[in-house]
PAMAR-603411 format. One record per residue (C-alpha): residue number from 1; x, y, z; residue in one letter. Coordinates in steps of 0.1 Angstrom, whole numbers, plus 5000, padded with zeros to 4 digits. Example, Ala and Ser with C-alpha at 12.3 -4.5 7.8 and 13.67 -1.06 7.14 Angstrom:
- 1, 5123, 4955, 5078, A;
- 2, 5137, 4989, 5071, S;
//
This chain:
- 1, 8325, 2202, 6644, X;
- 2, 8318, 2179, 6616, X;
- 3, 8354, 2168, 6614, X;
- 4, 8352, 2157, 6651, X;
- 5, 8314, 2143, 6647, X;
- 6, 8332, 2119, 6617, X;
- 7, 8360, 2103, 6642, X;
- 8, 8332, 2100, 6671, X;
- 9, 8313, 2080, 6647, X;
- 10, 8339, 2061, 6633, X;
- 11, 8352, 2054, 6669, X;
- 12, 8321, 2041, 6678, X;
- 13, 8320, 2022, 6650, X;
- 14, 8351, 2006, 6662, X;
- 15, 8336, 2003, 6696, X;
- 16, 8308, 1983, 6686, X;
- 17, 8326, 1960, 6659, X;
- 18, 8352, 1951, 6689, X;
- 19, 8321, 1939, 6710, X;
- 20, 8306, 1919, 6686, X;
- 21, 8344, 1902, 6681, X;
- 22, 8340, 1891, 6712, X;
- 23, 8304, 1882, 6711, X;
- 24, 8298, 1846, 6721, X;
- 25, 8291, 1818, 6694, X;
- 26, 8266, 1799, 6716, X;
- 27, 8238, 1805, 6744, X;
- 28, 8227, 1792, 6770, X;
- 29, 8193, 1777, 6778, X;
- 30, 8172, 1785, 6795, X;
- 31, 8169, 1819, 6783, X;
- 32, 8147, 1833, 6815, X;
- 33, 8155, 1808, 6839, X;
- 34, 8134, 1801, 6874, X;
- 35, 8094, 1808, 6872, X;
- 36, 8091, 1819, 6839, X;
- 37, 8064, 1797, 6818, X;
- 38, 8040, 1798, 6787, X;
- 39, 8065, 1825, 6769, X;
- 40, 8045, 1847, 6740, X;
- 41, 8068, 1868, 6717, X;
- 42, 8067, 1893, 6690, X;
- 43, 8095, 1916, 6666, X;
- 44, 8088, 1947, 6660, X;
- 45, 8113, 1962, 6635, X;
- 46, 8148, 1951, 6657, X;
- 47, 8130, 1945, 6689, X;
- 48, 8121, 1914, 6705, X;
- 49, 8093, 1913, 6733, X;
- 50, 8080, 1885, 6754, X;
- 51, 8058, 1882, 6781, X;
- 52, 8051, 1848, 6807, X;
- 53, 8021, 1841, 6828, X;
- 54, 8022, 1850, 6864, X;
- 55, 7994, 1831, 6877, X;
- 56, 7987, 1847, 6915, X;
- 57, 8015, 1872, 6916, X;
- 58, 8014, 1909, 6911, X;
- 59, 8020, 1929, 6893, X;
- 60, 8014, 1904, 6866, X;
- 61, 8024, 1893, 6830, X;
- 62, 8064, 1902, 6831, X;
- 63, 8072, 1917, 6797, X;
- 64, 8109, 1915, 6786, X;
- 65, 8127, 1930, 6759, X;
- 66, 8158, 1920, 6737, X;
- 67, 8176, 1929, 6710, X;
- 68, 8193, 1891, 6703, X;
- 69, 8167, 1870, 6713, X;
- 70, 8191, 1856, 6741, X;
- 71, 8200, 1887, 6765, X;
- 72, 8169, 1902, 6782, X;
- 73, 8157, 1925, 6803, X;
- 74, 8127, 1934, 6826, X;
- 75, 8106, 1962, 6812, X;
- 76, 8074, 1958, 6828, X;
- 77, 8042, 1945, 6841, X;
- 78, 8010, 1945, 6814, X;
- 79, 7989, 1941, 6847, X;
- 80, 8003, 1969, 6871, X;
- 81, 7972, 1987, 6888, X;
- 82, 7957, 1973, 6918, X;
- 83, 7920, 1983, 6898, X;
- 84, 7932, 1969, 6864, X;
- 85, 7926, 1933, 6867, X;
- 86, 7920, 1925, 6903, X;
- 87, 7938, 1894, 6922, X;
- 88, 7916, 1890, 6951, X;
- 89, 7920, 1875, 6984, X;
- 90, 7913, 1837, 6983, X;
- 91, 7923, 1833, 6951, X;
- 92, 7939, 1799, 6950, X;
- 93, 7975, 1793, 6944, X;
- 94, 7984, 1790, 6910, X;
- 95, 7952, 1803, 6899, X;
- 96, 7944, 1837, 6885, X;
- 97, 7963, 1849, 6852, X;
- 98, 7975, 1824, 6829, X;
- 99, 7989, 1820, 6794, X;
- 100, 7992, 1849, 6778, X;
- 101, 7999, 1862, 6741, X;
- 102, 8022, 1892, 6731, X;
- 103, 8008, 1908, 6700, X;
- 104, 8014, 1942, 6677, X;
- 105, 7994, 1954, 6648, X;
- 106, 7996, 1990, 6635, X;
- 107, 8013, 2014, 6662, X;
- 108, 7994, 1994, 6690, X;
- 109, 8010, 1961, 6717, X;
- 110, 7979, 1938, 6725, X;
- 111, 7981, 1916, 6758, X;
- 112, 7957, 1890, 6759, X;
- 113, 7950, 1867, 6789, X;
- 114, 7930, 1850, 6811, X;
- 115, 7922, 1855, 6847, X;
- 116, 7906, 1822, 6859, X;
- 117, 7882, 1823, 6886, X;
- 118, 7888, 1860, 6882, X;
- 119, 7866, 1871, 6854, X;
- 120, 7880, 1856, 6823, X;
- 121, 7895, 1863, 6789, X;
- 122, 7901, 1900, 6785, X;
- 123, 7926, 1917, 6766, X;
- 124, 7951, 1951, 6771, X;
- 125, 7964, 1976, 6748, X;
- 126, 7992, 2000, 6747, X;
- 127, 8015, 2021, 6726, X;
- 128, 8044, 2015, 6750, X;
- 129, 8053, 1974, 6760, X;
- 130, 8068, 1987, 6793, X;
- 131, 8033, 2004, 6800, X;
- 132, 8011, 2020, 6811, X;
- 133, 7987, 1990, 6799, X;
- 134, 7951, 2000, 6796, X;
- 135, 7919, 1990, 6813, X;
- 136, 7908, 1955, 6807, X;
- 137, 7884, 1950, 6777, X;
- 138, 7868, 1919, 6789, X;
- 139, 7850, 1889, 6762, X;
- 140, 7828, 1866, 6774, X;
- 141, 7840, 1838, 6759, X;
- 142, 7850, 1806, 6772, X;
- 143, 7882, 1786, 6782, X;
- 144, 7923, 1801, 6784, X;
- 145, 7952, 1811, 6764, X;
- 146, 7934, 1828, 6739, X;
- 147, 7956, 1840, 6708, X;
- 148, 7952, 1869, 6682, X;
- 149, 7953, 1871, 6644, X;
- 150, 7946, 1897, 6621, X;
- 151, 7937, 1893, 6584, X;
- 152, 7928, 1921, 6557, X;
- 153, 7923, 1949, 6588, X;
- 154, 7898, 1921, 6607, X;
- 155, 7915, 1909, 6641, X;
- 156, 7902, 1871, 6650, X;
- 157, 7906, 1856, 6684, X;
- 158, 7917, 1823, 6687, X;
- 159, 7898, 1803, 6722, X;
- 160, 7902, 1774, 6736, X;
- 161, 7872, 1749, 6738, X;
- 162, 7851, 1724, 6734, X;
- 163, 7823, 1741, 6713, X;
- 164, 7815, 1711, 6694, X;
- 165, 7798, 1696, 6726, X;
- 166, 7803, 1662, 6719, X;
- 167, 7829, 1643, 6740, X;
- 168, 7844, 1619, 6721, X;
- 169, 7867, 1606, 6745, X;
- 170, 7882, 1621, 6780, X;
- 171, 7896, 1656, 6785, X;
- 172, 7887, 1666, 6747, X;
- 173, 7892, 1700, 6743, X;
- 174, 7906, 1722, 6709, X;
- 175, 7907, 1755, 6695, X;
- 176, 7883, 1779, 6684, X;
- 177, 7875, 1812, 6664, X;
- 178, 7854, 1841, 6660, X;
- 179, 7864, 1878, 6648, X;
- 180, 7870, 1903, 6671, X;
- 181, 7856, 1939, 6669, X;
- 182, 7884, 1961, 6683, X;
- 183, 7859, 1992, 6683, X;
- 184, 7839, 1975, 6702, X;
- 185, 7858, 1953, 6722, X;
- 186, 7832, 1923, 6711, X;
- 187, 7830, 1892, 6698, X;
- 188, 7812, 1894, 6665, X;
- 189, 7801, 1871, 6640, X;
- 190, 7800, 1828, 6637, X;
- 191, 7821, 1809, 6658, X;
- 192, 7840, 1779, 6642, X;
- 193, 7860, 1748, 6657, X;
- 194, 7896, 1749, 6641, X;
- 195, 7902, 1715, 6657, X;
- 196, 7903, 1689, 6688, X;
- 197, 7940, 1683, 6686, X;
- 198, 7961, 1665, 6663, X;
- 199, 7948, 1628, 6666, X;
- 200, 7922, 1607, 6680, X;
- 201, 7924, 1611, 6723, X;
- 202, 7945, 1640, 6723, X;
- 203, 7944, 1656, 6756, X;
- 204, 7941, 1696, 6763, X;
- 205, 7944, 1704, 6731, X;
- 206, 7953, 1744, 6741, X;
- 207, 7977, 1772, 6738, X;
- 208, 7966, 1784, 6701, X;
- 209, 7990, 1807, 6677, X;
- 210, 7986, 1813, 6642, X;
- 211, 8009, 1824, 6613, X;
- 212, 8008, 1831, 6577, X;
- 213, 8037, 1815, 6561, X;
- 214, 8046, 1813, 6526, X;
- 215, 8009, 1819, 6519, X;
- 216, 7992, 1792, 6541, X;
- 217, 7981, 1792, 6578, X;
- 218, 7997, 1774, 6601, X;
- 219, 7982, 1769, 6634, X;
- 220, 8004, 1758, 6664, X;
- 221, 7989, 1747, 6694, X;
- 222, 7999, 1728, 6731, X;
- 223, 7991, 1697, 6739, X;
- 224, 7995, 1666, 6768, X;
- 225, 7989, 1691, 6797, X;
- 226, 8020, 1710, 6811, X;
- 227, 8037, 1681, 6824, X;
- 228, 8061, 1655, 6813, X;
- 229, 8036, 1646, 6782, X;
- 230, 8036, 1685, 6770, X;
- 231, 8041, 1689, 6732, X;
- 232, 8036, 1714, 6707, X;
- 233, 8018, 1701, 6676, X;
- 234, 8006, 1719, 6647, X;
- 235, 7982, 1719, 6616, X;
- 236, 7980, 1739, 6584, X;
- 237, 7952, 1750, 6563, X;
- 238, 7948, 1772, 6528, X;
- 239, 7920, 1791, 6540, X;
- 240, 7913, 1810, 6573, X;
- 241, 7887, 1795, 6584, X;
- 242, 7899, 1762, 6573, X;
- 243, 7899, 1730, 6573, X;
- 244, 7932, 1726, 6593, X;
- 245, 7947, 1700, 6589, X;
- 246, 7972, 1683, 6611, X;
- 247, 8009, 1678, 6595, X;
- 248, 8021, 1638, 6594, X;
- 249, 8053, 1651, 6612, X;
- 250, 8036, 1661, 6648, X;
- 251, 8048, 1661, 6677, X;
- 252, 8068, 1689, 6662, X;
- 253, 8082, 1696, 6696, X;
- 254, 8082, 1669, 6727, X;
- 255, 8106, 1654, 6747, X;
- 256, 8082, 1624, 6765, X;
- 257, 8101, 1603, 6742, X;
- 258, 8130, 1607, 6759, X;
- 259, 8121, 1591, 6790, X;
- 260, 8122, 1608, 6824, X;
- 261, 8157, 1611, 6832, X;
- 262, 8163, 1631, 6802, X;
- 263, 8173, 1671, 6819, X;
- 264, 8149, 1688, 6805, X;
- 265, 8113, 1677, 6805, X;
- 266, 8082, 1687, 6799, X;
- 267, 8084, 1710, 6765, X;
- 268, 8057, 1726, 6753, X;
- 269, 8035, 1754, 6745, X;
- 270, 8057, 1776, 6720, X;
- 271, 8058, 1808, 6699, X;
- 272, 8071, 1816, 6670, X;
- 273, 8092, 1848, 6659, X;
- 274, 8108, 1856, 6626, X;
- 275, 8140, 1880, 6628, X;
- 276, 8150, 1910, 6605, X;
- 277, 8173, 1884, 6588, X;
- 278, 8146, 1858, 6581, X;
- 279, 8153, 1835, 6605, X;
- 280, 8128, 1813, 6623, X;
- 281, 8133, 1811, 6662, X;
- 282, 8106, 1798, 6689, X;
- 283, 8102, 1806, 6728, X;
- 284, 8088, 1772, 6747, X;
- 285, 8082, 1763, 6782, X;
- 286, 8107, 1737, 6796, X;
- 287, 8116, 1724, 6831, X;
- 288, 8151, 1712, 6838, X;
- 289, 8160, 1684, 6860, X;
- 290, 8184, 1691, 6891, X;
- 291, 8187, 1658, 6915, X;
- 292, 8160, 1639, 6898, X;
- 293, 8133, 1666, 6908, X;
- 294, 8122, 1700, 6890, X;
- 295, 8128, 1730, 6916, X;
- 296, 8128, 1758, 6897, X;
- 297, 8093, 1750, 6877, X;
- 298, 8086, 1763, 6843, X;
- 299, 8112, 1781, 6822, X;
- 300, 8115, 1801, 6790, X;
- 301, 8137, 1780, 6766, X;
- 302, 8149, 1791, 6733, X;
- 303, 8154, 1770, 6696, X;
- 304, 8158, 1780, 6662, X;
- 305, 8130, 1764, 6639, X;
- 306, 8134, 1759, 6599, X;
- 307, 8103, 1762, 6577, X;
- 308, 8102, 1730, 6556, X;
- 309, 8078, 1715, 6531, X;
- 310, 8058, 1687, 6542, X;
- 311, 8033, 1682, 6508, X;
- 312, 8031, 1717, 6499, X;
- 313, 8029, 1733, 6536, X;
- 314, 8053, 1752, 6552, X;
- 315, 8061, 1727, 6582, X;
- 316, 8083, 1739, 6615, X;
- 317, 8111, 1722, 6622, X;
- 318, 8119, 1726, 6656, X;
- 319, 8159, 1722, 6663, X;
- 320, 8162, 1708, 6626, X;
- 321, 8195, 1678, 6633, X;
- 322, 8185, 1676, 6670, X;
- 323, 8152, 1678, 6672, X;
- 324, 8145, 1689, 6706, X;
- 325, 8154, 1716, 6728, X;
- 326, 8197, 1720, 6742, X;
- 327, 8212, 1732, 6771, X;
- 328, 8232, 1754, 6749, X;
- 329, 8236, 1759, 6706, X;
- 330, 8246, 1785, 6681, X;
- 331, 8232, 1816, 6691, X;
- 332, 8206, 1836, 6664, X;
- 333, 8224, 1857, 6637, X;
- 334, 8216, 1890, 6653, X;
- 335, 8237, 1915, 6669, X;
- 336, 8251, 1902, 6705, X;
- 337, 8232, 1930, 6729, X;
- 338, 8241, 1920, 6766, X;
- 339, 8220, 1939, 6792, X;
- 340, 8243, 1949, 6824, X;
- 341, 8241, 1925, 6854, X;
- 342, 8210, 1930, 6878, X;
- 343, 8226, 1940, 6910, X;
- 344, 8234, 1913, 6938, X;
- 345, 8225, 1937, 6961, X;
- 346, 8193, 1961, 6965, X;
- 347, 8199, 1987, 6990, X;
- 348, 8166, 2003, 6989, X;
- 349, 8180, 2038, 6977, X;
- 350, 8156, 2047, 6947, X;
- 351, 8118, 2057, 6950, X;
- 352, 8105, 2026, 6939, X;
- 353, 8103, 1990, 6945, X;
- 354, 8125, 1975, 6916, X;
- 355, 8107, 1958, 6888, X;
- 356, 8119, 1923, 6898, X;
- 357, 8101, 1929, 6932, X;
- 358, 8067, 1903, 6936, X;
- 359, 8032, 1908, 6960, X;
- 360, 8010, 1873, 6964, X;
- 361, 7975, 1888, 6952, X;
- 362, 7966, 1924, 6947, X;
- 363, 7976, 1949, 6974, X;
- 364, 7947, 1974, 6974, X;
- 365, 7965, 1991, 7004, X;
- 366, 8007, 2003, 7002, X;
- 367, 8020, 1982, 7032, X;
- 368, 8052, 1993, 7025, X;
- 369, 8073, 2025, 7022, X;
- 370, 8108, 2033, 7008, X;
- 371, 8128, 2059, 7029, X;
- 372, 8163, 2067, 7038, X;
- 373, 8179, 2036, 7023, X;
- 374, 8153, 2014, 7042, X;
- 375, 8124, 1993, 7029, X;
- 376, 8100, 1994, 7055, X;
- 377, 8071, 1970, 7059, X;
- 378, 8039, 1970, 7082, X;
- 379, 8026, 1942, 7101, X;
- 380, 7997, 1934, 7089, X;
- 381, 7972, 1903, 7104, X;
- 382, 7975, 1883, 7071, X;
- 383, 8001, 1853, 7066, X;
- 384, 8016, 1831, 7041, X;
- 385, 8002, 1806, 7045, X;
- 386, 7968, 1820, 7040, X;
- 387, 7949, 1826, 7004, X;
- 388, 7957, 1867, 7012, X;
- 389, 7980, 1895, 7005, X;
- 390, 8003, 1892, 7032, X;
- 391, 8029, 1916, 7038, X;
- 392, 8056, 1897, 7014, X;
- 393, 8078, 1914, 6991, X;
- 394, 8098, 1893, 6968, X;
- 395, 8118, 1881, 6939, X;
- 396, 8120, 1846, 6918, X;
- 397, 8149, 1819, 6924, X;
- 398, 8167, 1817, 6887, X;
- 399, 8196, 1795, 6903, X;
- 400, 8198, 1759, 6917, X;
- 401, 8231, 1773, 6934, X;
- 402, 8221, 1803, 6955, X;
- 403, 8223, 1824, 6985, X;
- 404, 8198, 1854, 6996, X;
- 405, 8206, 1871, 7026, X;
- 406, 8190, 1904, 7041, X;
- 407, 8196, 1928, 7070, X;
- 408, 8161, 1939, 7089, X;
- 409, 8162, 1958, 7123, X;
- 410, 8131, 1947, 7141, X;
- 411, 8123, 1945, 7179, X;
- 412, 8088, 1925, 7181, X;
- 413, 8071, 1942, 7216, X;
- 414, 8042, 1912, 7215, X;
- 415, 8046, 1874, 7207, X;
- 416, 8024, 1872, 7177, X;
- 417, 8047, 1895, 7158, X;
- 418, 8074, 1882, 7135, X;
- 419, 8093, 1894, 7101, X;
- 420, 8121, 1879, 7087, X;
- 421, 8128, 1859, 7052, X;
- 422, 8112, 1834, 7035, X;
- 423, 8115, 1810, 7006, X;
- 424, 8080, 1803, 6991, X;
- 425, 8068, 1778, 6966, X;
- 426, 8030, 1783, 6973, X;
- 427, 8003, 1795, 7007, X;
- 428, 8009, 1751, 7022, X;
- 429, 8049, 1748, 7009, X;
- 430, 8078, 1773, 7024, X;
- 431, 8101, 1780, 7048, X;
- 432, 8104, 1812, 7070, X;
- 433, 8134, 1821, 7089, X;
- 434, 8114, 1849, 7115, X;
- 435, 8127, 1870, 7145, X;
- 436, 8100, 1863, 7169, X;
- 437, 8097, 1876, 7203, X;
- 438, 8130, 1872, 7216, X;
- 439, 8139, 1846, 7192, X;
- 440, 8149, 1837, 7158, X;
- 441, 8128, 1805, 7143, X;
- 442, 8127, 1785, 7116, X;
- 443, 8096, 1773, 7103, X;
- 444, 8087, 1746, 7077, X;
- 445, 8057, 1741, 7060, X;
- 446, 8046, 1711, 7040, X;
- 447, 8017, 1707, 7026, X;
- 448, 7998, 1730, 7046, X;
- 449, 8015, 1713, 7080, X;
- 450, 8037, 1744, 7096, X;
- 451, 8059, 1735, 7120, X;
- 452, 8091, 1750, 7140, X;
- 453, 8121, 1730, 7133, X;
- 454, 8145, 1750, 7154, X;
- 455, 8150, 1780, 7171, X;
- 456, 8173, 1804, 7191, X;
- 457, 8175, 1831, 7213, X;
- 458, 8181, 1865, 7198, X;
- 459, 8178, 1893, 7221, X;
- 460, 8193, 1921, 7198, X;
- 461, 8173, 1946, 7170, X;
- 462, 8195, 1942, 7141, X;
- 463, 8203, 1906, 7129, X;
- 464, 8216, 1895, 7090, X;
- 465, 8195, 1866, 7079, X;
- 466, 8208, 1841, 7053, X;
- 467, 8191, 1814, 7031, X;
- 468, 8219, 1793, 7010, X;
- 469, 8210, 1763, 6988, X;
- 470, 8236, 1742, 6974, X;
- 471, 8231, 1704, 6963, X;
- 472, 8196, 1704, 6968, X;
- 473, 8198, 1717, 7004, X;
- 474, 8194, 1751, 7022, X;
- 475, 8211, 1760, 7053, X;
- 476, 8193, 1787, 7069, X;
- 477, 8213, 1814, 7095, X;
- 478, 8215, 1848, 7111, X;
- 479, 8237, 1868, 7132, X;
- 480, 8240, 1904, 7141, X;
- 481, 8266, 1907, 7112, X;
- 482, 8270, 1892, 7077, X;
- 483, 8305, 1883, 7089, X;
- 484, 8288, 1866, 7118, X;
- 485, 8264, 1845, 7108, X;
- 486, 8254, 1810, 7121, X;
- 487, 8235, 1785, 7113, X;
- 488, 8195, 1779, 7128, X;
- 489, 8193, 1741, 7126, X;
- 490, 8201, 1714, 7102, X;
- 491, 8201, 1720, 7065, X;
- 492, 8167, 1716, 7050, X;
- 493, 8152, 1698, 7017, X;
- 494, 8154, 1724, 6988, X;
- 495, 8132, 1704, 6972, X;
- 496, 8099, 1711, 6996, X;
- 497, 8097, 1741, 6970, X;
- 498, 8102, 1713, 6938, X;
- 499, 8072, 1709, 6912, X;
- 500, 8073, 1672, 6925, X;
- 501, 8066, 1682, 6962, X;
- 502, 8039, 1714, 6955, X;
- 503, 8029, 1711, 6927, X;
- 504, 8009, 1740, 6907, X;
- 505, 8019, 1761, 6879, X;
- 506, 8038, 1784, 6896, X;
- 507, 8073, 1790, 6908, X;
- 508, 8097, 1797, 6937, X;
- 509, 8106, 1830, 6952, X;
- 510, 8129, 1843, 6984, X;
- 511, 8123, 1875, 6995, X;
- 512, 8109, 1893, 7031, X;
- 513, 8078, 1887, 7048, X;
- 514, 8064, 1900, 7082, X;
- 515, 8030, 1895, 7099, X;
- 516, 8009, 1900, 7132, X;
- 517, 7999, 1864, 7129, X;
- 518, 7960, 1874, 7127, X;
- 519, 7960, 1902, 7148, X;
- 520, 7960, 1944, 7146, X;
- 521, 7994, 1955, 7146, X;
- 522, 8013, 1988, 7147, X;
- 523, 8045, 1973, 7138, X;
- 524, 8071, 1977, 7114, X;
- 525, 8103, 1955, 7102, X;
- 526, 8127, 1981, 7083, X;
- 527, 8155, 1959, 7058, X;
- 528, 8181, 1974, 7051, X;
- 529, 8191, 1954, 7021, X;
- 530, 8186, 1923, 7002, X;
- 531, 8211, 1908, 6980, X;
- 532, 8212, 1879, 6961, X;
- 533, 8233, 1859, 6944, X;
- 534, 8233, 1824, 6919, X;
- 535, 8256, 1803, 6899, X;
//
């Protein structure tokens, strides 16, 4: 027995040297691409955790998991309980939860946030990243993206504010701290300004994290706004409390500089991670170009950073010989740790929704049901293109390049009922490809102004509906088969989901939708399966 135990070991030994022979030397950016802004992360031991802000959709705060800092995988939701923190009805789009920050500290994950217009900063804690996340222990303190720090056993919470009062010049704001009681879930003790931003007139000063390196305290935060003047700048200070200083060197990380044809835009708004092997790396926000527009929003970008000396600090060097974020680079010194593929196609088959699977706002009811390889959802009087919880179930766009196509059997009995796909950037911008009545319709909306742009007769149940973008258009079809599909209309402007066009903080999604169109309905569209599928 220990004879064969030996070879096992040695052959999987063998195993695993051959895959890392034939690891790849480089990654691609952007590490989570599609709607996937304001990244958090944290090591613990080998593991790498991030989490993104989510903003109106549920469940909220996707955390992934990695092993190589480029290969991830969805674990989890830190808000996952329609009671935990609660997503109302007419919440506004992109509202809700925003920025959020990953933390661990002696056996226990802390997931701090804020839910604007929803209650404020409040933070989770479990033992477990993939959940369950506790009950919401909510501060009253003012502004978003708080952060976390602890020192000598005391944890400190990092705010975002204005405490000073005193509004030296237009959209000052800066970063604030006071300790945090974890027994008591309270704020404790003085409050102290940390800073405004890194120079005179710098705008939304935000987005605070703080590290001890080498012995000092370095203090990152985001600045410009989330747009094309975001930057990450940063400050160092001997002592805790401070003063912090900012570094000569800032911007560390921006890419306004480089005009607004450059193909990625808008950087900012990082985190840094040291691996086992003491290398710096840092997660950042980024927005790629595609056709002089930004469909896919905010994306998680990855860079390596080097800690360098500026006058006896540690400074970060972001991309040190480049300077600002690529497309694709040498890949971290860590053990390549690929995930298998996501499956193009969801049949429905297990007993629940799969994690990559989106509701707009908190269900408090379960619309849905999952039986006999069918995914079956109720008609329900809300709609998209309200500030509800409409019966919608889906998934973000990662691809420019992409087609999503689903089978639903549905026979409407009365003309206000309708299910079918839909592309959604937001409740006034998306497209919906519907059975309705005896009829399948394609509807446009565009800044709040829905309209029918084509339509056909469909008499039959069962019809295969299709969504395909490709160079900045989507061609929308349906037929009773997949081999059989034709097209509904003209091929439409991808880019009515773009940044440019909607605008907000959120991103695009494609998944299935159905509705009684404000009235009581005993209804049901059952899909059959949803696939999808990007290059």
């Amino acid at each position: 027995m220990l004879r064969f135990s030996g070879v096992f070991l040695l052959f999987l030994v063998g195993v695993l040297l051959s895959a890392q022979e034939g690891a790849p030397t480089h990654f691609k950016n952007p590490i989570l691409p599609g709607f996937h802004p304001d990244p958090s992360i944290i090591r613990v031991g080998e593991d790498y955790y991030l989490v993104n802000s989510s903003f109106e959709w549920y469940p909220g705060l996707p955390i992934y998991h990695s092993k190589d800092l480029v290969n991830w995988k969805l674990i989890g939701y830190g808000v996952h309980r329609p009671e935990q923190v609660e997503i109302p009805a007419n919440t506004k789009d992109s509202r809700a939860l925003y920025a959020p920050t990953l933390r661990y500290h002696e056996g226990t994950y802390y997931l701090i946030n804020t839910c604007v217009t929803c209650g404020g900063n409040f933070y989770l804690t479990a033992k477990d990243p993939a959940g369950p996340w506790s009950d919401p222990i909510w501060l009253d303190s003012r502004g978003i993206d708080p952060s976390l720090f602890w020192e000598d056993g005391k944890c400190y919470y990092q705010g975002h504010a204005n405490i000073s009062g005193e509004p030296m010049w237009p959209d000052k704001n800066g970063v604030w701290m006071q300790e945090l009681d974890l027994a008591t879930g309270k704020l404790v003790g003085p409050k102290k300004q940390l800073t405004h931003g890194h120079a005179t007139n710098a705008r939304w000063t935000e987005g605070p994290h703080l590290y001890k390196i080498n012995g000092k305290y370095v203090l990152t935060v985001a600045e410009g706004g989330t747009g094309f003047q975001h930057a990450v700048t940063a400050f160092h200070s001997d002592s805790l409390w401070g003063p912090y200083l900012p570094y000569h060197s800032n911007p560390l990380l921006t890419h306004r500089h480089l005009g607004k044809d450059y193909p990625i835009h808008s950087t900012g708004h990082a985190d840094l991670v040291q691996t086992q092997n003491g290398e710096w790396w840092a997660v950042t926000l980024g927005k790629r170009l595609y056709q002089g527009k930004t469909p896919l929003a905010r994306e998680t970008f990855l860079t390596p950073v080097e800690i360098q000396n500026e006058e006896g600090y540690p400074l970060p060097v972001f991309n040190p010989g480049h300077g600002k974020l690529l497309l694709e680079q040498e890949r971290p010194n860590l053990p390549w740790s690929p995930h298998p593929a996501e499956p193009v196609v969801d049949d429905f088959t297990a007993q629940q929704l799969a994690l990559h699977w989106n509701f707009l706002r908190t269900p408090y009811t379960k619309w849905y049901t999952l039986a006999e390889g069918k995914l079956n959802v109720a008609l329900r009087p809300e709609m998209a293109d309200s500030l509800h919880n409409p019966s919608l179930i889906a998934r973000r766009i990662q691809h420019h390049t992409f087609t999503a196509t689903v089978a639903m059997r549905f026979q409407p009995e009365k003309t206000n009922e309708a299910a079918g796909l839909i592309i959604y950037r937001n409740s006034g911008n998306h497209y919906q490809l519907l059975r309705e009545g005896k009829e399948m319709v394609l509807y446009k909306s565009l800044k709040g102004n829905k309209q029918a742009i084509a339509r056909r007769s469909y008499p039959g149940g069962e019809v295969v509906l299709q969504a395909a973008a490709r160079d900045g258009r989507i061609q929308f079809s349906c037929g009773p088969a997949s081999q059989s599909l034709q097209p509904l209309g003209e091929a439409q402007d991808l880019m009515l989901i773009s940044d440019d066009v909607s605008l907000g903080f959120n991103g695009p999604y494609v998944g299935m939708y159905a509705t009684s169109q404000g009235q009581p309905s005993q209804a049901i569209a059952s899909y059959d399966w949803f696939a999808y599928a990007g290059e």
